[in-house]
C-alpha positions as CSV (number, residue, x, y, z in Angstrom):
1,X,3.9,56.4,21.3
2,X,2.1,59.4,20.0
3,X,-1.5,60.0,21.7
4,X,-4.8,60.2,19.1
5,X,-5.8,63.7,19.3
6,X,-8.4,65.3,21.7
7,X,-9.5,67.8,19.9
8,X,-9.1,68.8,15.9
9,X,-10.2,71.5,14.0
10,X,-9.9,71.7,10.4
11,X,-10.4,74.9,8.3
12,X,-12.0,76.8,10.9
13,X,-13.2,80.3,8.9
14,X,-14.5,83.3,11.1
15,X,-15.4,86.8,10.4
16,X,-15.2,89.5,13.5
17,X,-16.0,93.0,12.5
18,X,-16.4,92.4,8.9
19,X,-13.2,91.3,8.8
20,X,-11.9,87.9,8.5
21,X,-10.0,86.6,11.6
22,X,-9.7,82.7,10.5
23,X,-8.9,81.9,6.9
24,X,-8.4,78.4,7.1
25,X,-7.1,77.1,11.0
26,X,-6.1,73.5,11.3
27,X,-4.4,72.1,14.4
28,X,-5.1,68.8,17.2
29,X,-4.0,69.3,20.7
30,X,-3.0,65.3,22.1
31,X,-3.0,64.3,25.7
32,X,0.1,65.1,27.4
33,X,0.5,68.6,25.2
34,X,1.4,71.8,27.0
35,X,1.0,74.0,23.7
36,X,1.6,77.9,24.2
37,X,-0.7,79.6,21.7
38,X,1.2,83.0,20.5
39,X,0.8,85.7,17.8
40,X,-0.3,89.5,17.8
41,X,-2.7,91.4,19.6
42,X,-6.3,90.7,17.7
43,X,-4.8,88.0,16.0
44,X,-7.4,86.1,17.8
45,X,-5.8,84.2,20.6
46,X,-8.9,84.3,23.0
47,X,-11.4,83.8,20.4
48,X,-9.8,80.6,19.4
49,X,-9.9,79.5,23.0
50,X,-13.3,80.4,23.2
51,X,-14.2,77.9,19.5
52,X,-12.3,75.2,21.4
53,X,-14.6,75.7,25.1
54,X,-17.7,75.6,22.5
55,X,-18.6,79.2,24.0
56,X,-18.2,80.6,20.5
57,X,-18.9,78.9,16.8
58,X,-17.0,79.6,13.8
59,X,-18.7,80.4,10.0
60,X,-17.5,77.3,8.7
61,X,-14.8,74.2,9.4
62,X,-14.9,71.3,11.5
63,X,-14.0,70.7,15.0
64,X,-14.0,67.5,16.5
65,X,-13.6,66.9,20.0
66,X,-13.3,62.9,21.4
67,X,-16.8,62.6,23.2
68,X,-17.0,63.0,26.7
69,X,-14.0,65.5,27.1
70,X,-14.1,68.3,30.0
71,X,-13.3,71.6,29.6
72,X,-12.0,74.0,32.1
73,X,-11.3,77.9,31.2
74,X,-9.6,80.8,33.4
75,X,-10.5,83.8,31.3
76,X,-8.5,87.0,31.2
77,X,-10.9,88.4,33.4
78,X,-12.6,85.8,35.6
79,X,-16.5,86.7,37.1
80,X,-17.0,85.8,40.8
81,X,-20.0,88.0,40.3
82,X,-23.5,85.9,41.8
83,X,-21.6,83.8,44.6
84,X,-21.9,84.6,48.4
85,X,-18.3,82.9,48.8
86,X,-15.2,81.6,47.2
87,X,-15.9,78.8,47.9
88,X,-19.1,78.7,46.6
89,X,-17.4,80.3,43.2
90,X,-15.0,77.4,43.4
91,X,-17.6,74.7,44.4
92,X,-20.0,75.2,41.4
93,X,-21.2,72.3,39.9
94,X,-19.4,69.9,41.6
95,X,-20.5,66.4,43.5
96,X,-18.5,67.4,47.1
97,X,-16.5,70.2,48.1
98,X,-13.1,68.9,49.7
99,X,-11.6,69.0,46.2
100,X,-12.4,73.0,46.0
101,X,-11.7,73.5,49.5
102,X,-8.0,71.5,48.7
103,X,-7.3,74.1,45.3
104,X,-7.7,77.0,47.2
105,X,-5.6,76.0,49.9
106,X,-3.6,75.1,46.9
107,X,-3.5,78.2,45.4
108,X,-3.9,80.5,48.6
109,X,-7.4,82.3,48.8
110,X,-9.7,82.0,51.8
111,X,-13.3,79.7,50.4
112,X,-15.0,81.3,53.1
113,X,-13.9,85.4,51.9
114,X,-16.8,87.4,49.7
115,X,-15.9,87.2,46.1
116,X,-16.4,91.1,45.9
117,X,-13.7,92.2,48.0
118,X,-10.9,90.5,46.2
119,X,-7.8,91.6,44.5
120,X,-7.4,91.5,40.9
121,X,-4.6,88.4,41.8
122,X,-7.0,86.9,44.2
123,X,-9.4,86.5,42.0
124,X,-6.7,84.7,39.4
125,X,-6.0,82.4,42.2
126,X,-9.7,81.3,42.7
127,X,-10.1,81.1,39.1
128,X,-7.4,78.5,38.9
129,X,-8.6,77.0,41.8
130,X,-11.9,76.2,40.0
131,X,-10.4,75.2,37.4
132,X,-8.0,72.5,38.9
133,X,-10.9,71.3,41.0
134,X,-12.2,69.9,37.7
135,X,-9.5,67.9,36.7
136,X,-10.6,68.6,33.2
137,X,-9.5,66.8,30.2
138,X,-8.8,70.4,28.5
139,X,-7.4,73.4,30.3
140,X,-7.3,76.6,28.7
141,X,-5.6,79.8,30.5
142,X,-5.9,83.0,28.7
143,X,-3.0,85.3,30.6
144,X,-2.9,83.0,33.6
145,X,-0.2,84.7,35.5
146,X,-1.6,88.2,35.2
147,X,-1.6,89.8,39.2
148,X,0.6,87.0,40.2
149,X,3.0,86.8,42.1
150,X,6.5,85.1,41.5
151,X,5.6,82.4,44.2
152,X,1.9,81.4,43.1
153,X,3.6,81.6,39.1
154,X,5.8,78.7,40.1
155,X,3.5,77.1,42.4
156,X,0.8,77.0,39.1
157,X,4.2,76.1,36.6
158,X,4.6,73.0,39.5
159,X,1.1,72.0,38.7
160,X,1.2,72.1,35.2
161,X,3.8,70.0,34.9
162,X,2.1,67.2,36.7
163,X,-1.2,67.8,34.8
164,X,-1.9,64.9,32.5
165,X,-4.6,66.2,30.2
166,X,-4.0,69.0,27.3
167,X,-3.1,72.8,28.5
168,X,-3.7,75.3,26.0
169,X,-2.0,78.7,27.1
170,X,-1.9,82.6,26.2
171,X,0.8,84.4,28.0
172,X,3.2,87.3,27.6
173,X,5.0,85.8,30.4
174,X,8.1,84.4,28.4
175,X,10.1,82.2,31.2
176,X,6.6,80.7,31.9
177,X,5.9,79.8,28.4
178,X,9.5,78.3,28.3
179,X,9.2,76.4,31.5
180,X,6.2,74.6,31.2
181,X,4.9,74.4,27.1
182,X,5.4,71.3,25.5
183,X,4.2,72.3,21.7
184,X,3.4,75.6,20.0
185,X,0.9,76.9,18.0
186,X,2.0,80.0,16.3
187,X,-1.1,82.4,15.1
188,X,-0.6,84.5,11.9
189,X,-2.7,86.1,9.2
190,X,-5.8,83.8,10.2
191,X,-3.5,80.7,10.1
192,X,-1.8,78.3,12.8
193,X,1.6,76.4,12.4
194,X,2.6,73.8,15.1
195,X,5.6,73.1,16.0
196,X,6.7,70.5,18.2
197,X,8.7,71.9,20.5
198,X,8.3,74.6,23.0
199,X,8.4,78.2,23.4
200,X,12.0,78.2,24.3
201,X,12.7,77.2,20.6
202,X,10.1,79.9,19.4
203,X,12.4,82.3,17.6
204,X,14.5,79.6,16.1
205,X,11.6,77.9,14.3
206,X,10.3,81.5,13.4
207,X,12.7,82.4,11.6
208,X,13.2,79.1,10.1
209,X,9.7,79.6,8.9
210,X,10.1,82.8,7.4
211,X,13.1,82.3,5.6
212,X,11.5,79.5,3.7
213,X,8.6,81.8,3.1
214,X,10.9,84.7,1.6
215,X,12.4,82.0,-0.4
216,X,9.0,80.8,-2.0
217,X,7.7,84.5,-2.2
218,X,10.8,85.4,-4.2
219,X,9.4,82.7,-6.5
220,X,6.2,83.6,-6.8
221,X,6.8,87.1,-7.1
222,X,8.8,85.7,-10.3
223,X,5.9,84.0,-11.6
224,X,3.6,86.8,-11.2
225,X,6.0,89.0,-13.3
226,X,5.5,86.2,-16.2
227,X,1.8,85.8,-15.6
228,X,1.3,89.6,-15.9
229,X,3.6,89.8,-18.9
230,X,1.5,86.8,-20.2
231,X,-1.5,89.1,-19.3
232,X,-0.4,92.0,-21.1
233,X,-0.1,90.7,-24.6
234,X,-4.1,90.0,-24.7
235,X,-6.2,87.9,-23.2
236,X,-9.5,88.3,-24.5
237,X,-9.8,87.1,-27.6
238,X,-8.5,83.3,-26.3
239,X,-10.9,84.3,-22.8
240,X,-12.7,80.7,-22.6
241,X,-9.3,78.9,-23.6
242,X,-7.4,80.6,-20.7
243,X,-10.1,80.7,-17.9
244,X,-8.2,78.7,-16.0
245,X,-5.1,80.0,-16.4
246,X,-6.5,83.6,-15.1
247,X,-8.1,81.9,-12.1
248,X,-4.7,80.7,-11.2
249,X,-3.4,83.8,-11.7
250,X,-6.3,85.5,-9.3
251,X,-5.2,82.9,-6.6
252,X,-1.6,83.3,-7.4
253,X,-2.0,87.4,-6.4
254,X,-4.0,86.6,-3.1
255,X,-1.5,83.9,-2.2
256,X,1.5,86.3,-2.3
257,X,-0.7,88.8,-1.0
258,X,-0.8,86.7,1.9
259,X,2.8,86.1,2.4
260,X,3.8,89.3,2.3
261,X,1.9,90.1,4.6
262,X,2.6,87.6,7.1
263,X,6.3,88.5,6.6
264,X,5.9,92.5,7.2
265,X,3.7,91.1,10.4
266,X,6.3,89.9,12.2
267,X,8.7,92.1,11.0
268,X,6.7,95.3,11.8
269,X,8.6,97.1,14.2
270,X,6.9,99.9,16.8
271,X,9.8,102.5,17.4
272,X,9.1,102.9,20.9
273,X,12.5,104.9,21.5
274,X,12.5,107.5,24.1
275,X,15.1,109.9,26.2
276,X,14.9,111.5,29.5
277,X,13.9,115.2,29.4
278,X,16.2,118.1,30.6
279,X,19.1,117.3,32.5
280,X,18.7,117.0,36.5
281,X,21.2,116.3,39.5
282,X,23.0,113.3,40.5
283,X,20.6,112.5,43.0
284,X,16.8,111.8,41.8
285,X,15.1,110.3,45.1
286,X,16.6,110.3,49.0
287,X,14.4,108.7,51.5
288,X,15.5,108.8,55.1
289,X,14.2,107.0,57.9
290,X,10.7,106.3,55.9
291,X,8.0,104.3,57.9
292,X,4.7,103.5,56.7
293,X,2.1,101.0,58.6
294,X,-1.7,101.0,57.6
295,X,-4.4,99.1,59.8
296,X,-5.7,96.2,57.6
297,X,-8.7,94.0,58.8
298,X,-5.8,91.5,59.7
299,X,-4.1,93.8,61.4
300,X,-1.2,96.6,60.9
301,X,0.6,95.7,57.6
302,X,4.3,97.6,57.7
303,X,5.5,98.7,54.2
304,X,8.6,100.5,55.3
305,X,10.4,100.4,59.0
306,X,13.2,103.0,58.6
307,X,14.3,102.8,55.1
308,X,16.8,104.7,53.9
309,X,17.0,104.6,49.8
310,X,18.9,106.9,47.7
311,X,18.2,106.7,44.1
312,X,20.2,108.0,41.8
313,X,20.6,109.6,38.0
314,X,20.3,106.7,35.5
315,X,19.3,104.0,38.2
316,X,17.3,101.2,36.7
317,X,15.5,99.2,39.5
318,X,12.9,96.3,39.9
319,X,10.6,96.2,42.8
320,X,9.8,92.7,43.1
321,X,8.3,90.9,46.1
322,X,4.8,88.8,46.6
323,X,1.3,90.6,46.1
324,X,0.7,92.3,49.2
325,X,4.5,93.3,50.2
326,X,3.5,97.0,49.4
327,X,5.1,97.4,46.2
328,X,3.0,99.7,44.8
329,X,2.6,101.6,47.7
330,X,6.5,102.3,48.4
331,X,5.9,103.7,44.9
332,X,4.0,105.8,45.7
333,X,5.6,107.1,48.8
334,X,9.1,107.7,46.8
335,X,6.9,110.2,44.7
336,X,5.3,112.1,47.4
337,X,1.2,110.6,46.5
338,X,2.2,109.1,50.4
339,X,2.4,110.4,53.6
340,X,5.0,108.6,55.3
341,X,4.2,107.9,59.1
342,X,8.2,109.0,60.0
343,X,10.8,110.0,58.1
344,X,11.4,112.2,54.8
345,X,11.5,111.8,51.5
346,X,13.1,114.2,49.1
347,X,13.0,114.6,45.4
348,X,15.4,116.6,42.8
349,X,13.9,120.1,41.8
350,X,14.1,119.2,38.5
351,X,11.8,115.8,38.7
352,X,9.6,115.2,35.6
353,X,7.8,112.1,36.4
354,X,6.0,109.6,33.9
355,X,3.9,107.3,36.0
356,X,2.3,104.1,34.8
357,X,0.4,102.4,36.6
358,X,-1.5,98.5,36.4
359,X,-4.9,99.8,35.9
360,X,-4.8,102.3,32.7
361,X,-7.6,103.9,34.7
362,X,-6.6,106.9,32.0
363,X,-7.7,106.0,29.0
364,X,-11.8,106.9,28.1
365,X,-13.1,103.5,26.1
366,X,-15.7,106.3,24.3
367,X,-12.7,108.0,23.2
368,X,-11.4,107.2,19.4
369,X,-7.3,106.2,19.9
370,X,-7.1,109.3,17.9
371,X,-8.7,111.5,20.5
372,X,-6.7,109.5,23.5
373,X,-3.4,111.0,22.2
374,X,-4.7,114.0,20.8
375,X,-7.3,114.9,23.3
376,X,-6.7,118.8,22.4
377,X,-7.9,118.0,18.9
378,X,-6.0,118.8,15.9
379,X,-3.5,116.5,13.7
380,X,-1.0,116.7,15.7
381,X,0.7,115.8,19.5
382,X,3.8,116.7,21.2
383,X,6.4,113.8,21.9
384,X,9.3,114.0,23.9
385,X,8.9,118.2,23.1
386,X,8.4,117.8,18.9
387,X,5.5,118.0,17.2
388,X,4.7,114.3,15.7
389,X,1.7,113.5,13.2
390,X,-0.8,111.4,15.0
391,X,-1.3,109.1,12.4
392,X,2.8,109.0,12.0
393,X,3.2,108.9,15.9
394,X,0.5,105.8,16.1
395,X,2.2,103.6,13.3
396,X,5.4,103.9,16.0
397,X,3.1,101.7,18.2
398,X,1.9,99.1,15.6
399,X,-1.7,101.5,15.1
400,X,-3.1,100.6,11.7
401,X,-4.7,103.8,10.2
402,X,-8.2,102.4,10.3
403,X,-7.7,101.6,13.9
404,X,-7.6,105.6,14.9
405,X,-11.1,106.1,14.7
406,X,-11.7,102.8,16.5
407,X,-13.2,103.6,20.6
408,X,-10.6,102.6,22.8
409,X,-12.8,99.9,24.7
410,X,-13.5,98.2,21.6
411,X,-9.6,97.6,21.6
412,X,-7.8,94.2,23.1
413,X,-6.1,94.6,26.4
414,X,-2.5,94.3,24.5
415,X,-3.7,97.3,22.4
416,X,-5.0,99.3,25.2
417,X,-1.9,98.8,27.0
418,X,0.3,99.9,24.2
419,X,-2.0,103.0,23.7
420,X,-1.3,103.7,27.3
421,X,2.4,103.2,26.3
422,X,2.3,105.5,23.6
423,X,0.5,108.5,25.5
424,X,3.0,107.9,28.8
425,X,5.9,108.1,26.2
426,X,4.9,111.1,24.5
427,X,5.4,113.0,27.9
428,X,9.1,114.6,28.3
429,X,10.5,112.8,31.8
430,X,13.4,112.0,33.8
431,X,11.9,109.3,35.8
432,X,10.0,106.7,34.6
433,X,7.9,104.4,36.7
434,X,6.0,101.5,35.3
435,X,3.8,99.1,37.6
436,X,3.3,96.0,35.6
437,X,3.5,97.0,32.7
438,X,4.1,93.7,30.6
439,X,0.0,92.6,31.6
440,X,-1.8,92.3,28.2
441,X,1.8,92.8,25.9
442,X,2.4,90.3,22.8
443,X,5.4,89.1,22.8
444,X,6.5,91.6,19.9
445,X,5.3,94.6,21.9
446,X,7.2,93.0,24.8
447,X,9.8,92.6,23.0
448,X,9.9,96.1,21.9
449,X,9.0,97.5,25.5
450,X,12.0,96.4,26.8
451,X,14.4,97.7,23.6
452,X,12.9,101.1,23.7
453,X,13.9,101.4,28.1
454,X,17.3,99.9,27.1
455,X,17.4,102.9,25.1
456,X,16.1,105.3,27.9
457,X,18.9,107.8,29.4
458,X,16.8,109.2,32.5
459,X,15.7,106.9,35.6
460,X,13.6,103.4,35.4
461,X,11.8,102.0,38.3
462,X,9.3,98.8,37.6
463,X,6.9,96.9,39.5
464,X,7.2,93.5,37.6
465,X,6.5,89.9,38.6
466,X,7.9,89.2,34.6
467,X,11.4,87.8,35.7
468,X,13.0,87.6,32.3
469,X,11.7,91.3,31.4
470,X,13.5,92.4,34.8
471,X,16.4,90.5,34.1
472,X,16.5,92.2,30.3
473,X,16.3,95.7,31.7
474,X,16.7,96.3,35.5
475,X,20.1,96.5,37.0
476,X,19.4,96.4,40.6
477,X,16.2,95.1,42.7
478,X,14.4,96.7,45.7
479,X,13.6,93.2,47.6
480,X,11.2,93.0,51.0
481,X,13.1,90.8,53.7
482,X,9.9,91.2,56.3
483,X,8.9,93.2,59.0
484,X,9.1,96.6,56.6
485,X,12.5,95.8,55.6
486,X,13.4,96.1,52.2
487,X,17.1,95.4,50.5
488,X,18.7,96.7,47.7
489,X,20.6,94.3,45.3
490,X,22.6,94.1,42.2
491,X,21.5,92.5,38.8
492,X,18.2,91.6,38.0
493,X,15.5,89.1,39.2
494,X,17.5,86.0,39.1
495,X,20.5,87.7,40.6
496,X,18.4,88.9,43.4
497,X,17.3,85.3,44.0
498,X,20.9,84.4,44.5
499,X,21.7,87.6,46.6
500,X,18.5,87.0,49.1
501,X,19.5,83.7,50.1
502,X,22.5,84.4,51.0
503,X,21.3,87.9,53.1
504,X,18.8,85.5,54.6
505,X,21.5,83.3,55.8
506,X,23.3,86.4,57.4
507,X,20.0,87.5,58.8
508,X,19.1,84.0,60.5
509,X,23.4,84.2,61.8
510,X,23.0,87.5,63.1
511,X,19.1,86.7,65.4
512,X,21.4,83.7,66.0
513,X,24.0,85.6,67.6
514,X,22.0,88.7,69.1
515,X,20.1,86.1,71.0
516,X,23.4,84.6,72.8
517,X,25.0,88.4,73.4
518,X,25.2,89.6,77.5
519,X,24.6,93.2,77.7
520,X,27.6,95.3,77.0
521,X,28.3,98.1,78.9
522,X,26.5,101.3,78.8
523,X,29.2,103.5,78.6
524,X,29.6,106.1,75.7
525,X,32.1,105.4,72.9
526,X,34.1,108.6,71.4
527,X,32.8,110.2,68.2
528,X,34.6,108.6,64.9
529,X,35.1,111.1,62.6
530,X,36.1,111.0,59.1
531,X,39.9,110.3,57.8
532,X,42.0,113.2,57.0
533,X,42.5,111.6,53.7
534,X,38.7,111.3,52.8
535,X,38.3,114.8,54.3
536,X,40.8,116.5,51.6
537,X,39.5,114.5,49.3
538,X,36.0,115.3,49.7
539,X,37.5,119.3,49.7
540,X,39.3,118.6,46.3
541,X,36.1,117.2,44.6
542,X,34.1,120.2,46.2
543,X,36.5,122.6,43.8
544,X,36.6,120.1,41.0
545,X,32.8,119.8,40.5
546,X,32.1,123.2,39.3
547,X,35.2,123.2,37.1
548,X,33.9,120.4,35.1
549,X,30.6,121.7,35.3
550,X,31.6,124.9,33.6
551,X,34.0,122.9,30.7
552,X,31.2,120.5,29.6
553,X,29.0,123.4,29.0
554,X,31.7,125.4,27.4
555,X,32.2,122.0,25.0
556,X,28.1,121.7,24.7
557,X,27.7,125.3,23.5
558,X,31.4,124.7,20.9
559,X,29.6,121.3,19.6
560,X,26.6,123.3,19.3
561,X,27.9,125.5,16.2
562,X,26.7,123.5,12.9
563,X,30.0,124.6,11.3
564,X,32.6,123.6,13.4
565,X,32.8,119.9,11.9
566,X,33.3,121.4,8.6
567,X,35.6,124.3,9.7
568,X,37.8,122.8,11.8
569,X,37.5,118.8,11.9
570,X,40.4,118.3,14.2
571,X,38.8,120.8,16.7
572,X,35.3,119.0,16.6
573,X,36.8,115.3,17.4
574,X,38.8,116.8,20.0
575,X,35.8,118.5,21.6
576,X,34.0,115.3,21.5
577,X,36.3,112.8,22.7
578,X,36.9,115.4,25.8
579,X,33.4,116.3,26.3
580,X,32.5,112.2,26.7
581,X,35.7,111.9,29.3
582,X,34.4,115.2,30.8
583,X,30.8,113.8,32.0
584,X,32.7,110.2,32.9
585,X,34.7,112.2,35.3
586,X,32.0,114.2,37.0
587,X,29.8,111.1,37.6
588,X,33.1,109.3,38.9
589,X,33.9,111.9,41.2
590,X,30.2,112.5,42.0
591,X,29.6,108.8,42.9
592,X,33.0,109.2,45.1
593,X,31.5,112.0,46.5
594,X,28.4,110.5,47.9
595,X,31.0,107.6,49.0
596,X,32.7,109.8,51.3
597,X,29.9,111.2,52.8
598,X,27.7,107.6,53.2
599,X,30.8,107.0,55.4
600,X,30.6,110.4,57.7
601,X,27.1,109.4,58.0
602,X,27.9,106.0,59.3
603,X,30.6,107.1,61.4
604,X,28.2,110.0,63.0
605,X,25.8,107.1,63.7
606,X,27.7,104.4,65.4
């Protein structure tokens, strides 16, 4: 049987900015809901939140909330500001303690640590914490796995689940909105529609919804036609007669207005395409032997114990672990911001790096978007090595042109994050490095982050705790196993999940059987040396390299006359079909070559 309704809110109107956010929201949220709240960036997603929690009134409408409810709220960016300790953050306003002290156990934090000297995810955690200590009627997370990790995301998905009062969520985590929502409440030109089912039928009922909305613009747009035509053969001398008529006809334009615009919302697409700069060599990054410990107040924490990576042209890898595994700081080691305490790490001559990192600690909020991606001045910037337009080059990113004179910090964090996208893609690279970059996307943006690396020809590595963005565009992971080991494995997230259990099974078999070993003897086994087979081999690809080498180049510069397609059509096909085998070939025989001499360096080291 279906539960009365919570909380209702019927024609809820608001104006932000001068302009009008809410034109008419109506919705109920029912015991038992999970209801994931999407839509756009600035669509208004927090500031509905915010109506609900009663921190915020609208300009007109009703909202009626069953008397008595409890609210509980984890902001986007919780304050722990004005408590000695967690626990006192935690604690607030409640009759006894043990229930806070049992949530942040729960969730992971120490009650007893100072607020101040938390992580951005150990703050989330507490927040949650507080929240579930509660046990509100009403819980409302805006972007409640931002900073966390994979573990604490499906330790908070666990208690969802079990939560019997209404959850009202914002996320650009996908597989956590299909996990756990119930309902969904989809946000568009100041309006809501519900649907009953969850976000894992989102884009089926979305485009249900629009093709019946292209259907009844199509008819409108034919009524208007006749209205106008009606219009045109003079009005005024029957004006009192047809008042009516031309107030239906007023409503009729803002009505289609409306539609249309709702359609080309959804449907506006940021071209967020992007290619590697100049060509570089096979190998990108080597790392060999790498060790890395810092001295923590809980004592030495070991990123790297002698880890040997090679990372190579075209790799696309996810660096996935829990907060705290030194992710970000293996980062930076690979890229040379990092001293490594032992070991080397060497980089291709021709590296042009684009790093992003989690903070956007770039971008000036007193700075218009216009002068964050032109800070030179002028009209125009440089992208990918052509001049762009910045109004043209800010459309590509879903920039509105009265948005360009906007200051960056009055923009949402989705916005902020994709005008940090927009000035890291303008940069010509060969390596691109993201570290969370998903925090703060809507799911279009999302969406449209991951076509545009699909797309990308140089080298990807992301630091993501977003499992079905790693799994769309990652096809290896860099996992840590402990002790400052880290593993390499193929796929994305899910298939590394598969892949570390069975490593940790081999791991557990191998302590297993190093325990139970006598000493051998000491004495020195010969040098193994390489076949004579892989030896001429390696020989023969040593010649062959700079013969392809010089034909692809010879092909580029033939491909490269604008007449040959015309002159000679048989000529140009030929040339292409040869050049693509050509560069297959070289990376085949390059790949083979690193092979071989993986092996001599195993061999030379047993």
């Amino acid at each position: 049987m279906a539960q009365p309704p919570l909380i209702t809110l019927n024609d809820l109107r608001l104006t932000f900015g001068g302009k009008p956010l809410f034109t008419g929201v109506s919705f109920s949220l029912s015991k038992g809901e999970r209801v994931a709240l999407v839509g756009r960036n600035g669509a208004g997603k927090s500031t509905l939140m915010k109506i609900i929690s009663e921190s915020v009134e609208s300009d007109s409408g009703d909202v009626w909330r069953q008397p008595g409810i409890t609210y509980a709220i984890v902001s986007q960016e919780p304050s722990l500001a004005g408590f000695e300790t967690v626990l006192d953050y935690v604690s607030e306003g409640l009759e006894a303690s043990y229930m806070a002290e049992a949530e942040l156990m729960e969730f992971g934090v120490d009650g007893a640590a100072d607020p101040t000297t938390l992580s951005g995810g150990q703050q989330r955690r507490a927040a949650l914490a507080k929240a579930f200590a509660r046990e509100p009627d009403v819980l409302l997370l805006d972007e409640p796995t931002n900073h966390l990790d994979v573990p604490m995301i499906e330790t908070l998905e666990r208690r969802l689940k079990g939560f019997h009062g209404v959850v009202l969520l914002v996320s650009h985590d996908r597989r956590f909105l299909e996990n756990v929502s119930t309902n969904t409440l989809w946000l568009r030109q100041g309006k809501v529609l519900k649907s009953p089912e969850g976000y894992s039928k989102f884009d089926e009922w979305a485009e249900q919804v629009e093709q019946e909305e292209e259907r009844q613009l199509r008819r409108m747009t034919t009524q208007l036609k006749d209205e106008h035509h009606w219009l045109a053969r003079g009005v005024t001398g029957r004006r009192k007669r047809n008042q009516g008529r031309l107030a239906r006809l007023k409503q009729m334009r803002v009505q289609h207005a409306e539609m249309r615009g709702a359609l080309q919302d959804r449907k506006n697409t940021a071209d967020l395409s992007v290619s590697s700069g100049d060509s570089m060599s096979k190998k990108v990054i080597e790392a060999k032997d790498l060790s890395k410990t810092f001295d923590t107040p809980n004592g030495p924490l070991m990123i790297a114990e002698d880890l040997s990576l090679r990372i190579l042209r075209g790799d696309r890898i996810g660096i996935i672990g829990p907060n705290g595994a030194g992710k970000t700081t293996l980062v930076r080691l690979l890229l040379g911001e990092i001293e490594p305490d032992a070991g080397s790490v060497r980089q291709s001559k021709t590296l042009e790096v684009t790093y992003q990192d989690q903070t956007r600690d770039t971008l000036n909020p007193k700075d218009t978007v216009w002068e964050a991606l032109a800070p030179a001045g002028g009209d125009s910037i440089m992208v990918q090595g052509n001049q762009r337009h910045v109004a043209a080059y800010a459309k590509d990113f879903l920039f509105k042109p009265e948005q360009l004179r906007q200051p960056v910090g009055a923009l949402s964090g989705g916005e902020r994050n994709r005008l940090a996208l927009a000035i890291g893609l303008a940069k010509s690279s060969n390596l691109m490095v993201m570290d969370e970059p998903t925090n703060d996307l809507d799911m279009q943006t999302l969406e449209l982050l991951e076509d545009m690396l699909l797309s990308y020809d140089g080298t990807l590595i992301l630091v993501s705790h977003d499992r079905a963005f790693l799994d769309a565009t990652v096809t290896s992971c860099l996992c840590p196993v402990g002790d400052g080991r880290w593993v390499v494995t193929a796929g994305g997230w899910t298939d590394a999940q598969d892949q570390l259990k069975h490593f940790r099974q081999q791991d557990e078999t191998a302590q297993k059987s190093e325990k139970s070993k006598t000493e051998t003897s000491s004495r020195p086994k010969p040098q193994k040396k390489l076949s004579y087979k892989d030896e001429h081999r390696q020989k023969e690809i040593n010649d062959l390299i700079p013969k392809l080498q010089a034909e692809i180049k010879i092909l580029e510069a033939k491909m490269g006359d604008p007449e040959l397609y015309t002159r000679d059509p048989d000529a140009f096909a030929k040339a292409s079909a040869r050049i693509g085998s050509a560069r297959d070939e070289l990376d085949m025989i390059e790949m083979e070559w690193l092979e071989i001499e993986e092996k001599r360096e195993s061999l030379s080291g047993a």
